[in-house]
ZAZA-62240 format. One line per 10 residues: number of its first residue (from 0); their letters; for each residue x, z, y of C-alpha. Coordinates in pm, 1 decimal, padded with zeros to 6 digits. Layout:
BEGIN
NUM	a	X:Z:Y  ...
This chain:
BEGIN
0	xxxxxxxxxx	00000.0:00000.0:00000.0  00136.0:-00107.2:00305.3  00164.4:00166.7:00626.8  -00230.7:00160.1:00824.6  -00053.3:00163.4:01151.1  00108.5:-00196.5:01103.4  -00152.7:-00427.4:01001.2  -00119.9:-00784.1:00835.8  -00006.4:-01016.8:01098.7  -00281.1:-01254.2:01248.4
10	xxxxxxxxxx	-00022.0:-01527.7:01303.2  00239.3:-01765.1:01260.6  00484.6:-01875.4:01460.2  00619.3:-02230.6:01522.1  00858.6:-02369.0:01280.9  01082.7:-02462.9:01573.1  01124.4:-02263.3:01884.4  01261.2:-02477.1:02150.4  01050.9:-02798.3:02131.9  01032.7:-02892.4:02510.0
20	xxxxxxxxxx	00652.7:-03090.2:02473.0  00552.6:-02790.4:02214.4  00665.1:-02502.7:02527.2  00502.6:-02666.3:02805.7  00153.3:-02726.1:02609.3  00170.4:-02383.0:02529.0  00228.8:-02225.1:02904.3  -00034.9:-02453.4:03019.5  -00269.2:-02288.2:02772.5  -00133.4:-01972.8:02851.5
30	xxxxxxxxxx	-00240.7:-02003.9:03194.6  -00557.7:-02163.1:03150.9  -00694.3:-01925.7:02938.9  -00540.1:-01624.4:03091.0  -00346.4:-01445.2:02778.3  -00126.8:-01221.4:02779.2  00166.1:-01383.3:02615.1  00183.5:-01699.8:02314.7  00154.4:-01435.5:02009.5  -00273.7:-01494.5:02154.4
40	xxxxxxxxxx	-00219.7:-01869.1:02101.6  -00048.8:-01839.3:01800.4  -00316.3:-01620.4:01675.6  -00584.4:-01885.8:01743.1  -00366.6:-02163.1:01654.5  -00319.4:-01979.9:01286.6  -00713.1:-01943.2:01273.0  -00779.2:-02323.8:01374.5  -00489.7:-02400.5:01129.7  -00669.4:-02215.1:00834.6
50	xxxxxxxxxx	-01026.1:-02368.0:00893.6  -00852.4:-02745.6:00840.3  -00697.3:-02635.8:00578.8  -00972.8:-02538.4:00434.4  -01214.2:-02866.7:00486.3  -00917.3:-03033.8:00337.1  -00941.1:-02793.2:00015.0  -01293.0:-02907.3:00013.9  -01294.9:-03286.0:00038.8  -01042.2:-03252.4:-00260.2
60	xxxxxxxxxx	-01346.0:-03102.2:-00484.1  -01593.7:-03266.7:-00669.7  -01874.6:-03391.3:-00479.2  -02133.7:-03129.5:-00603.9  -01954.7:-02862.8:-00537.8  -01814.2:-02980.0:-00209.9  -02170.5:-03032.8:-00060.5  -02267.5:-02649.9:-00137.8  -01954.7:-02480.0:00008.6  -01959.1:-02783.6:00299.1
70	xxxxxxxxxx	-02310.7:-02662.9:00401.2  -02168.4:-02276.8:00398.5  -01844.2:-02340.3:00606.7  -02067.9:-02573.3:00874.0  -02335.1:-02281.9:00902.9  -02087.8:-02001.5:00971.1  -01856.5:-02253.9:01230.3  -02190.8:-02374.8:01407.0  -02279.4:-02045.9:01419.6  -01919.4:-01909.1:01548.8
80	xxxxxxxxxx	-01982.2:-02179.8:01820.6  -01653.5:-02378.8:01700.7  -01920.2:-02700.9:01596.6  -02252.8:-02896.9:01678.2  -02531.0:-02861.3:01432.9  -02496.3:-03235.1:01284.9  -02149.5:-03202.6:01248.1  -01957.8:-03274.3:00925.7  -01594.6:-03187.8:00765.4  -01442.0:-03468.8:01004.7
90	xxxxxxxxxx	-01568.3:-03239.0:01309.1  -01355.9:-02928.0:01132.4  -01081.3:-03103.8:01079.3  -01060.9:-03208.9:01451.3  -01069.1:-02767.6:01598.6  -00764.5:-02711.2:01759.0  -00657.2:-02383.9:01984.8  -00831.1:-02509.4:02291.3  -01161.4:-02472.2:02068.0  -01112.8:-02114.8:01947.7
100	xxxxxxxxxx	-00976.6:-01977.1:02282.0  -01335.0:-02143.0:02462.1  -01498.6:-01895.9:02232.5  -01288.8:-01556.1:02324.1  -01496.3:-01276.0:02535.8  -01267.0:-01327.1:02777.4  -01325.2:-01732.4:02829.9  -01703.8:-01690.5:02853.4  -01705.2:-01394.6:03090.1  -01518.2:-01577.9:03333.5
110	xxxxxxxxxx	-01771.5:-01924.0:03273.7  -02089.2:-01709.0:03298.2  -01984.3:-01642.0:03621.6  -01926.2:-01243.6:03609.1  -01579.3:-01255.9:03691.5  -01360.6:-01446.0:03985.2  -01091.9:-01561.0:03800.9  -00975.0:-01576.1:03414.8  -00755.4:-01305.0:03479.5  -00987.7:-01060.5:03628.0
120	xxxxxxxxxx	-01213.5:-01110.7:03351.8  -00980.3:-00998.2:03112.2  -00931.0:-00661.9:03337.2  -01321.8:-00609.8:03339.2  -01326.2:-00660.5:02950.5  -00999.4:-00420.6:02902.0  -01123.3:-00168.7:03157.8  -01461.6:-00122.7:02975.3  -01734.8:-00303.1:03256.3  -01806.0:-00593.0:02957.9
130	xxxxxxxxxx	-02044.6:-00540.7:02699.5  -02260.5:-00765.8:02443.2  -02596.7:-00657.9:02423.0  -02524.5:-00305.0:02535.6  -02252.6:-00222.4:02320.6  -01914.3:-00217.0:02528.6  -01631.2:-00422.5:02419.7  -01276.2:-00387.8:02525.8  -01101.3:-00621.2:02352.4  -01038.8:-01012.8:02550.2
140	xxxxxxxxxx	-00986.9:-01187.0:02230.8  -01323.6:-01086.0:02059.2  -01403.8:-01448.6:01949.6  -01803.8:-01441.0:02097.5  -02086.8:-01605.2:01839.1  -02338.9:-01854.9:01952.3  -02627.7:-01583.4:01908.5  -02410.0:-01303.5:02130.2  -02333.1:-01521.0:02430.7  -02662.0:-01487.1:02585.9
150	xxxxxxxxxx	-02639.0:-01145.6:02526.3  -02262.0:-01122.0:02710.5  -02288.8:-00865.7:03045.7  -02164.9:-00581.4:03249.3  -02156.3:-00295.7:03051.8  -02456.1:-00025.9:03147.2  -02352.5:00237.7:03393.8  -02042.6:-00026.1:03530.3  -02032.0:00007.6:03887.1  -02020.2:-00496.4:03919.0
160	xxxxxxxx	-02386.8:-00409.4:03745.7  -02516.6:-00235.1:03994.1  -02300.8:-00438.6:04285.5  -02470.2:-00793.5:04124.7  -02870.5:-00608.6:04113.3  -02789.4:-00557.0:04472.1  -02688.6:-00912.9:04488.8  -03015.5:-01047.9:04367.1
């Protein structure tokens, strides 16, 4: 049993650090999505990474098969908000980064309009004024479901609640 204090890591790294086009993609998603350094990236890279591979595990499978576990993986990414209803295992294999970063808390504070800037959204989320249907969450890189995002808000009892009813 491995020590509780140092979990499994989320992530892996690139193969080569010093790729020039590889760096400056990365810093522009950096900034663009506000995180806090490239082990966030990696993290969703890794996830987006996993997901192809998977499709690809499935188009190698029989059809029969394939179209039951197809229909499984499209319900849960459709309803993760990574893919359209109609979509098929072409559409997985296409997520990148970008597509899992659009759906962190942080991202869809900042497009719903309840913070300024990318990076003050990810202060509101850290300091506790962000919560999804009443229950606060504090952590940016919460990856937000297509059901929760209507629900997404200032946390009850946040002083920005009170400032945006005055607002209205």
């Amino acid at each position: 049993m491995g020590d509780p204090r140092k979990p499994r890591k989320k992530w892996i790294g690139p193969k080569h650090p010093w790729i020039k086009e590889r760096l400056q993609a990365e810093i522009e998603l950096v900034g663009k999505y506000g995180l806090k350094n490239k082990k966030e990236l990696w993290i969703a890279g890794t996830l987006a990474r996993n997901l192809r591979h998977r499709a690809r595990q499935l188009l190698a499978l029989p059809e029969e098969i394939r179209e039951e576990q197809t229909r499984s993986l499209l319900e849960r990414l459709y309803a993760m908000g990574l893919v359209e209803k109609d979509a098929t295992l072409d559409d997985i294999l296409g997520i990148t980064a970008a597509d899992i970063l659009e759906r962190r808390l942080q991202t869809i504070v900042y497009k719903k309009g309840l913070a300024k800037t990318i990076y003050q959204a990810r202060q509101l989320i850290v300091h506790g004024h962000i919560a999804i249907g009443g229950r606060r969450v504090t952590s940016p890189g919460y990856l937000v479901w297509r059901h929760e995002e209507p629900l997404v808000d200032y946390a009850p009892g946040s002083p920005f609640k009170e400032r945006a009813k005055e607002a209205e």
